[in-house]
C-alpha positions in Angstrom: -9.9 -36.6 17.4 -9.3 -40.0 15.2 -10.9 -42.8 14.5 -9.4 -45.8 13.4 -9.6 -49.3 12.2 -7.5 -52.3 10.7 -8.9 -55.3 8.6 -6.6 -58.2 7.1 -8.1 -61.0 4.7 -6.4 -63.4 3.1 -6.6 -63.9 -1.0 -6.0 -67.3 -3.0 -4.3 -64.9 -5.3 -0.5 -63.1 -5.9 0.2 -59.9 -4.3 0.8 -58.8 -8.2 -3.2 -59.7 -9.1 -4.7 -58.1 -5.4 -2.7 -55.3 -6.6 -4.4 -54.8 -10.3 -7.6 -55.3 -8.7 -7.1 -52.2 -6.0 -5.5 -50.0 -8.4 -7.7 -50.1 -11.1 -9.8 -47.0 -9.8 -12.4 -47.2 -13.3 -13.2 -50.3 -12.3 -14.1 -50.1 -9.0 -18.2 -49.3 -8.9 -17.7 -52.7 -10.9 -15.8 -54.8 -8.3 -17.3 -53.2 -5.2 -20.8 -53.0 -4.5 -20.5 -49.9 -2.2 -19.0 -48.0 -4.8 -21.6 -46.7 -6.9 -20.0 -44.2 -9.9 -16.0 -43.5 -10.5 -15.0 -40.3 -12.0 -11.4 -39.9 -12.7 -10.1 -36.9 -12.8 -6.5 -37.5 -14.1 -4.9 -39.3 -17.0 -2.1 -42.2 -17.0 -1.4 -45.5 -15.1 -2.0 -45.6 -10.8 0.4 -43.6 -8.6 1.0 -40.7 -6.5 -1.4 -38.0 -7.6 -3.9 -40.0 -9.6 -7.3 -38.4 -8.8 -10.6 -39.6 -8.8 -14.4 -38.7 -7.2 -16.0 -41.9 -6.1 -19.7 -42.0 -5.2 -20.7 -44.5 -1.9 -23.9 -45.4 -0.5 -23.1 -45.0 3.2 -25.7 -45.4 6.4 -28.9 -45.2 3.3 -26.9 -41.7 1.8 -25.3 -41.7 -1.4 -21.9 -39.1 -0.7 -19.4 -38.0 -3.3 -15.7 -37.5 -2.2 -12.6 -36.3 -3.9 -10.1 -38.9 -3.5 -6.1 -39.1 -4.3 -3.4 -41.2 -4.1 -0.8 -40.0 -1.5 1.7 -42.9 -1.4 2.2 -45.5 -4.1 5.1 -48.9 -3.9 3.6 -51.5 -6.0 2.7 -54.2 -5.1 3.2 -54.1 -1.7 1.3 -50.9 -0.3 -0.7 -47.7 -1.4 -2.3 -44.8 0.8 -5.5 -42.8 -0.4 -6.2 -39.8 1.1 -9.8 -37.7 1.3 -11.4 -34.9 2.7 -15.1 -34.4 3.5 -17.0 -32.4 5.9 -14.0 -31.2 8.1 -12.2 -34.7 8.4 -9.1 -36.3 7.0 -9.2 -39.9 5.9 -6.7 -42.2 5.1 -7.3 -45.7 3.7 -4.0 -47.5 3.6 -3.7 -51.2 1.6 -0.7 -53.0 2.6 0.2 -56.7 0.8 2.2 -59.4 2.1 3.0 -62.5 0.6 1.8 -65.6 2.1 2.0 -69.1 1.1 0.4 -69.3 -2.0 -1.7 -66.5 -1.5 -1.7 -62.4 -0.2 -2.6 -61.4 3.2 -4.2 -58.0 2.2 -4.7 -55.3 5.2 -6.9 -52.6 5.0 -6.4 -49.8 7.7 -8.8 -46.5 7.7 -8.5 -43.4 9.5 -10.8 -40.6 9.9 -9.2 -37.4 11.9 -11.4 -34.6 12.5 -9.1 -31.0 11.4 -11.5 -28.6 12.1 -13.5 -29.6 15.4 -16.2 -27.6 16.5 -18.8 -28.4 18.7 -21.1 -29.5 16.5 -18.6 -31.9 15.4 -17.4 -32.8 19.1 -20.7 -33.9 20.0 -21.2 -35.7 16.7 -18.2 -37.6 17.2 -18.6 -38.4 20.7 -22.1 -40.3 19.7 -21.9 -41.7 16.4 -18.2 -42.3 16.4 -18.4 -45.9 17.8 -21.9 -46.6 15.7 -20.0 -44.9 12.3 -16.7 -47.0 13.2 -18.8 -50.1 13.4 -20.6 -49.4 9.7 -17.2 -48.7 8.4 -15.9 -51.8 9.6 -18.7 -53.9 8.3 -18.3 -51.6 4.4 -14.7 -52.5 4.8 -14.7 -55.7 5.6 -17.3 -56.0 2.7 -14.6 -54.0 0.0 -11.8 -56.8 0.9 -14.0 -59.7 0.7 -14.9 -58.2 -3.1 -11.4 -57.6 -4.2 -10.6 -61.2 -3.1 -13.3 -62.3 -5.1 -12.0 -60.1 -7.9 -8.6 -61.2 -7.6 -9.1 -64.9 -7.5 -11.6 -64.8 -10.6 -8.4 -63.4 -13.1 
């Protein structure tokens, strides 16, 4: 069972300066308004194998997730990876120059690995309703990082 969904936004801004703004984890809960507390949880620049646990407010809960950085080829795309409750997720950011700007793409998945029925069920109601909030907190994240990235 998977869930997915793809954004693009465009950014008055290099690929070079979207790319600073995604990557720097610390200050994230700063540039996102979702994100409400970074931990990191290894040293050194952004790449494969940074770690972090990031704290969201999500549907009126505050949740805590391990996250990691499972593919890294600045400036053009990074993939971070998760697991909670019996899912997968994968957030991939892919840039692409454009005019005088970055057309930045945002695509999220959320796989289920260990399906029960609890989880079956869950899925087969709030999949479409927890897509559609993810869409809108998405959509939300990429209209902050342009902000970000145009303001430097």
């Amino acid at each position: 069972m998977e869930n997915s969904t793809s954004l693009t936004q465009h950014v008055q801004a290099p690929p070079e300066k979207v790319w600073s703004v995604i990557t720097d984890i610390p200050g994230s809960a700063a540039t996102l308004s979702g994100v409400q507390a970074v931990q990191l949880l290894t040293d050194g620049p952004y790449g494969e194998g940074t770690r972090w646990k990031e704290t969201r407010k999500m549907l009126g809960r505050s949740e805590t997730v391990e996250m990691w950085v499972a593919q890294a080829d600045p400036p053009l795309s990074t993939t971070v990876k998760a697991v909670q409750g019996g899912a997968d997720y994968s957030t991939r950011f892919s840039l692409a120059p454009r005019g005088d700007g970055t057309d930045l793409t945002l695509a999220f998945g959320a796989e289920v690995t260990k399906p029960n029925a609890a989880s079956r069920i869950m899925m087969a109601l709030f999949g479409k309703l927890s897509l559609a909030a993810t869409r809108k907190a998405l959509a939300k994240d990429l209209s902050e990082i342009a902000a970000k990235a145009e303001s430097l």
